[in-house]
LUMGU-259299 format. One line per 8 residues: number of its first residue (from 1); for each residue y, z, x of N, C-alpha, C, O. Coordinates in Angstrom, 3 decimals. Example, Ala and Ser with C-alpha at 12.3 -4.5 7.8 and 13.67 -1.06 7.14 Angstrom:
BEGIN
1) -5.690,7.800,13.190,-4.500,7.800,12.300,-3.300,7.800,13.200,-3.319,8.465,14.236; -2.250,7.080,12.850,-1.060,7.140,13.670,0.030,7.870,12.900,1.138,8.039,13.409
//
This chain:
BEGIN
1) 2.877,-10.365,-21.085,3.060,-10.934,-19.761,4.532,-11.286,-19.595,5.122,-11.998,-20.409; 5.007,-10.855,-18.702,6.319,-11.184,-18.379,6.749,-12.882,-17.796,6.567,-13.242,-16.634; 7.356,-13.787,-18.918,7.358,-14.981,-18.497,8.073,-15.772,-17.007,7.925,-16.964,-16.738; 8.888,-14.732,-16.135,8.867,-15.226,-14.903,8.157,-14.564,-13.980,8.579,-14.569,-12.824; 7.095,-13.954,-14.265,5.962,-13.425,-13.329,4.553,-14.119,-13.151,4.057,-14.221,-14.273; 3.731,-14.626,-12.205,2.892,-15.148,-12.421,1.648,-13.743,-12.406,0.508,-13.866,-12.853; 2.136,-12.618,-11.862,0.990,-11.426,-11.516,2.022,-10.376,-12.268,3.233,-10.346,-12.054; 1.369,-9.589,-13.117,2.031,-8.420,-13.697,0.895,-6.944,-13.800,-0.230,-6.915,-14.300
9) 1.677,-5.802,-13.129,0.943,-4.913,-13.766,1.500,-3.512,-13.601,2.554,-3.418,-12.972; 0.803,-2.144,-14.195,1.386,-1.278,-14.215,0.529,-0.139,-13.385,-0.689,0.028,-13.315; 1.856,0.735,-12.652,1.325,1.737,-12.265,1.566,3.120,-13.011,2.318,3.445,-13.930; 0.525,3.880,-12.163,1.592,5.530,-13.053,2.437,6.073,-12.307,2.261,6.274,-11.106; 3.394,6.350,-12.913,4.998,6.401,-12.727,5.012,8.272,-14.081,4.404,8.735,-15.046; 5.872,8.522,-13.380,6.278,9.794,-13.870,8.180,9.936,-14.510,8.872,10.856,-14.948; 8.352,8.735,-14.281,10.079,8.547,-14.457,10.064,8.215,-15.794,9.226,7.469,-16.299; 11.449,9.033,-16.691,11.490,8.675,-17.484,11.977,7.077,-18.203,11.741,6.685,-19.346
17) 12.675,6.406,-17.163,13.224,5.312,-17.646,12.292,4.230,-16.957,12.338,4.018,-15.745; 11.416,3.541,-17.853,10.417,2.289,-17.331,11.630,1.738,-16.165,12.849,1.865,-16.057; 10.570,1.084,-15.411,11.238,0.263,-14.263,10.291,-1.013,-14.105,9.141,-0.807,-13.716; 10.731,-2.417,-14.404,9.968,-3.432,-14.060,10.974,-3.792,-12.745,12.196,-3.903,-12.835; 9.853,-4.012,-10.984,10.207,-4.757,-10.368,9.477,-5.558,-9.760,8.317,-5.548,-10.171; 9.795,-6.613,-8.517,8.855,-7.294,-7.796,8.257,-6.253,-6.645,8.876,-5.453,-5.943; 6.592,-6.596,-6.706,6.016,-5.562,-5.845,5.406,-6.698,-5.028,5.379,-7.907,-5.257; 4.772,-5.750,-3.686,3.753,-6.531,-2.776,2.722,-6.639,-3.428,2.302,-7.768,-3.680
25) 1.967,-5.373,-3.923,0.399,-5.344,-4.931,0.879,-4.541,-5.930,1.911,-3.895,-6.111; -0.779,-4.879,-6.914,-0.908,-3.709,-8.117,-2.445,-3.222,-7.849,-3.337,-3.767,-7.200; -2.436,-2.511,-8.274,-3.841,-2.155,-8.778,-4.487,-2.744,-10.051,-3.960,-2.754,-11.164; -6.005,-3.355,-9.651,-6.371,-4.721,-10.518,-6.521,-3.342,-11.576,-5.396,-3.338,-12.076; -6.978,-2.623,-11.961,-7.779,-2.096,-13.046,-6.518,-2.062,-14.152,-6.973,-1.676,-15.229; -5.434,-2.274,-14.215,-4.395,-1.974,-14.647,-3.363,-3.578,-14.763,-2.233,-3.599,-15.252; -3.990,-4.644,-14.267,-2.850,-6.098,-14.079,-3.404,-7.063,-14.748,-4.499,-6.846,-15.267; -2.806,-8.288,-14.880,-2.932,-9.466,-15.382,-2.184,-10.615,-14.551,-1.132,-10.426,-13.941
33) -2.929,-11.930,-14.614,-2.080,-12.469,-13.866,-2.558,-14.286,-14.556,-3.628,-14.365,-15.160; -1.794,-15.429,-14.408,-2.228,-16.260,-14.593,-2.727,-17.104,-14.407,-2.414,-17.578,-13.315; -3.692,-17.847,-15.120,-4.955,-18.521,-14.671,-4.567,-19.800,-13.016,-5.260,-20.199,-12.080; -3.736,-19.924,-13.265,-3.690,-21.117,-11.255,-3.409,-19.800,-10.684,-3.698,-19.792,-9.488; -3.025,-18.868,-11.036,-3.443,-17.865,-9.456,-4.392,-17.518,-9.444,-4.385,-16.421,-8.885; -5.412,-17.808,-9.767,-6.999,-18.464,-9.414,-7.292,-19.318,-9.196,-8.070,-19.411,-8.246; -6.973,-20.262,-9.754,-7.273,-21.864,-9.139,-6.862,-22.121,-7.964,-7.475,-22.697,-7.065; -5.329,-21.494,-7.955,-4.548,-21.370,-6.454,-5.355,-20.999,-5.275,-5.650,-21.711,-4.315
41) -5.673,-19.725,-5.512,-6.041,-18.524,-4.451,-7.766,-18.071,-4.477,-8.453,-17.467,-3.653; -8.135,-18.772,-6.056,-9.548,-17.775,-5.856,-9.749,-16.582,-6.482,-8.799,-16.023,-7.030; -10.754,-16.146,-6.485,-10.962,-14.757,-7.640,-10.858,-13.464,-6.417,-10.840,-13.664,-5.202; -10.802,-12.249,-7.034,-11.498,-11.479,-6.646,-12.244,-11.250,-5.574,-13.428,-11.279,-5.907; -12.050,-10.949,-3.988,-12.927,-10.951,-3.075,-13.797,-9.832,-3.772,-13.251,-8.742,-3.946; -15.376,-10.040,-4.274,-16.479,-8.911,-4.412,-16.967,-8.180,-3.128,-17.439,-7.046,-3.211; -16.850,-8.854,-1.904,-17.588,-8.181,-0.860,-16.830,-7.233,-0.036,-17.245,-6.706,0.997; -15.569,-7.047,-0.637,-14.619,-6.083,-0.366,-14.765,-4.571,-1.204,-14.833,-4.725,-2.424
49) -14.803,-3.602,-0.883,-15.044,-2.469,-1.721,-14.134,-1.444,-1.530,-13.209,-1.661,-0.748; -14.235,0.019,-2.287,-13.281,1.229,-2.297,-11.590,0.664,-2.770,-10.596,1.164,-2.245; -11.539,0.017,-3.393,-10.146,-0.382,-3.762,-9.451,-1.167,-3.132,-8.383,-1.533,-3.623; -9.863,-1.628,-1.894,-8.935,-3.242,-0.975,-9.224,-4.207,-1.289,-8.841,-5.067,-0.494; -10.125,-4.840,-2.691,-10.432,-5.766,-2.818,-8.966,-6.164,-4.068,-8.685,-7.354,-4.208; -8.385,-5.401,-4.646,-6.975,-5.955,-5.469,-5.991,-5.912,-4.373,-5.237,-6.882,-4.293; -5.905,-5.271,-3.796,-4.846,-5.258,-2.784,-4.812,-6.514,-1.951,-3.843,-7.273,-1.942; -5.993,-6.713,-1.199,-6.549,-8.216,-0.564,-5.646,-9.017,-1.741,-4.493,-9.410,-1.563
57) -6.338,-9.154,-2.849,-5.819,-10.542,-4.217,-4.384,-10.222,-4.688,-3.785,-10.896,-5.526; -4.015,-9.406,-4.228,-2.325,-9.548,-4.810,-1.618,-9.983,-3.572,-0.601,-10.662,-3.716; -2.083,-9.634,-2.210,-1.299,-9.803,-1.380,-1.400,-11.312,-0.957,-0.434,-11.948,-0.536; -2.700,-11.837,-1.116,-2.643,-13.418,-1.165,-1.922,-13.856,-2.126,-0.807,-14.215,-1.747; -2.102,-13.958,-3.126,-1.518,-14.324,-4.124,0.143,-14.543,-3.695,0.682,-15.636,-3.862; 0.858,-13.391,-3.135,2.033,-13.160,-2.589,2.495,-14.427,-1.196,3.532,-15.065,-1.016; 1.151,-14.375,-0.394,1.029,-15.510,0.887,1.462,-16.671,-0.277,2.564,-17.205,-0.155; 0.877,-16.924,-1.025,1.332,-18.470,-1.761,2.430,-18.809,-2.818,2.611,-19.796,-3.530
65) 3.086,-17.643,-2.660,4.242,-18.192,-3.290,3.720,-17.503,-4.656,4.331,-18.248,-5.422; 3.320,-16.988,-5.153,3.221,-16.114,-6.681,4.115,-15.136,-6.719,4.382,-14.534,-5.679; 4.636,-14.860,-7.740,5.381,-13.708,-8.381,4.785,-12.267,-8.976,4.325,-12.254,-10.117; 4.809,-11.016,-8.141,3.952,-10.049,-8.422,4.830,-8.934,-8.918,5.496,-8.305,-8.096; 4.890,-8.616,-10.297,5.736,-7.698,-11.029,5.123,-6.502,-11.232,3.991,-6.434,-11.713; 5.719,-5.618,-10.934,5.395,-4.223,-11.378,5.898,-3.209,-12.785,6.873,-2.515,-12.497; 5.533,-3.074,-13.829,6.139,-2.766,-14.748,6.015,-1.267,-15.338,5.465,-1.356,-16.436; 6.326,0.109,-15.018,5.747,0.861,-15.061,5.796,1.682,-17.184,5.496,2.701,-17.807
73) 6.361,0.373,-17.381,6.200,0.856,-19.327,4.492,0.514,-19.766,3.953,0.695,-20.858; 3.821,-0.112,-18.323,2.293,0.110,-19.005,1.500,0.270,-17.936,0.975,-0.543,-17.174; 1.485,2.246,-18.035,0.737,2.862,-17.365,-0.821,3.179,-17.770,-1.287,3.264,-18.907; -1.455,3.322,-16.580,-3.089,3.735,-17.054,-3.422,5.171,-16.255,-3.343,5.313,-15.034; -3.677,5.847,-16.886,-4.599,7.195,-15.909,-6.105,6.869,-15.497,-7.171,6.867,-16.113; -5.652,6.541,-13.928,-7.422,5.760,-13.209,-7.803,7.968,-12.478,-7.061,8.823,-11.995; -8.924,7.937,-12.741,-8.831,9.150,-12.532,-9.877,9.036,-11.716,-10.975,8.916,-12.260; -9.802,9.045,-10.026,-10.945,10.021,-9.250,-11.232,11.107,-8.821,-10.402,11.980,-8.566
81) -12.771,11.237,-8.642,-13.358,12.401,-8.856,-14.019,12.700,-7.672,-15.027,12.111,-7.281; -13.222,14.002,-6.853,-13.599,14.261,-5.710,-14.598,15.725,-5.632,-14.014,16.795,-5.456; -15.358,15.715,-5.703,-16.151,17.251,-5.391,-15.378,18.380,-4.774,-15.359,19.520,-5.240; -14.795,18.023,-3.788,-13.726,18.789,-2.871,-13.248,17.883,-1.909,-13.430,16.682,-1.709; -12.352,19.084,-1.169,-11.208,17.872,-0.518,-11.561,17.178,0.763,-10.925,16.224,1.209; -12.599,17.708,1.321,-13.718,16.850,2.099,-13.628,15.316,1.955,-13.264,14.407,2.701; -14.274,15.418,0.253,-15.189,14.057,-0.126,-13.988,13.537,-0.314,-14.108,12.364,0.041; -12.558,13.774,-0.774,-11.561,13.050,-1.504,-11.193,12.648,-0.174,-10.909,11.457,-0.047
89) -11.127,13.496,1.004,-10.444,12.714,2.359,-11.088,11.388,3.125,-10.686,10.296,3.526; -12.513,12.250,3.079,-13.302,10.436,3.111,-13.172,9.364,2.248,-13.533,8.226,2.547; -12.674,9.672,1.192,-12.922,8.027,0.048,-11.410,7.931,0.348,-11.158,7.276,-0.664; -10.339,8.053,0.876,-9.421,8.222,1.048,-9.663,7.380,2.827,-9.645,6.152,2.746; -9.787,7.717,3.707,-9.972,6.973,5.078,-11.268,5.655,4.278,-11.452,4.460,4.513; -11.625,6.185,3.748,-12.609,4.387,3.798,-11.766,3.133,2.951,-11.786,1.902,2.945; -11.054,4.174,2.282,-10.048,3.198,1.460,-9.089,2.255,2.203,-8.796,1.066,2.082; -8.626,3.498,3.218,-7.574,2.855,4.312,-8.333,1.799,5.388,-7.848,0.668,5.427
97) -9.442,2.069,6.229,-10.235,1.614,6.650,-10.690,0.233,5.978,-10.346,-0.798,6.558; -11.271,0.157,5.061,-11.612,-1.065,4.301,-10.781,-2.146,3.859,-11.238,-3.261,3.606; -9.319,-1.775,3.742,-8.068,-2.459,3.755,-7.892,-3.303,5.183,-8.065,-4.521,5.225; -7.560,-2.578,6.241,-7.520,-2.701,7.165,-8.715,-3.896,7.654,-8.426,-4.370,8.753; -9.743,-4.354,7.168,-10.730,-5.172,7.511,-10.272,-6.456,6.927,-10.557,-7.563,7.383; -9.401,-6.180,5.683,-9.303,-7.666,5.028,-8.722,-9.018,5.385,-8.627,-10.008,4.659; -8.239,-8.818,7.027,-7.831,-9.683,7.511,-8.445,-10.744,7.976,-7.799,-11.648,8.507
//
């Protein structure tokens, strides 16, 4: 955990030289963050789905004054699985769509 970050996490990045900076979000499957930015803010909205429910919790987190680091020296391969490019365009608009509600 990076000690002036209260939210840290990594994306996949293709650059050879890691880059840690301050981001708006991360993607939860891949972050860490510390325990009063829960106490602060709260867990996890569950009734949020398709991937706006980390986005929702980092970007609050951000409303209150937390520190959200992006570090790309710890990457994860999240891999979805689209049948064809149909199905990938719909989970793709519901993604955007479902974001868009979290207000």
């Amino acid at each position: 955990m990076h000690k002036k970050a209260d939210c840290v996490g990594g994306w996949v990045r293709y650059d050879v030289k890691p880059l840690v900076e301050e981001t708006i979000t991360l993607p939860a499957y891949n972050s860490s963050f510390k325990r009063k930015v829960i106490e602060k803010i709260g867990n996890i909205d569950e009734t949020l789905t398709t991937g706006s429910e980390d986005v929702e919790f980092f970007l609050r987190a951000r409303f209150y004054g937390f520190k959200v680091i992006s570090d790309s020296s710890m990457p994860v391969l999240h891999y979805h699985y689209a049948p064809n490019y149909k199905e990938e365009m719909k989970r793709a608009w519901n993604y955007g769509f479902r974001l868009g509600k979290t207000n």
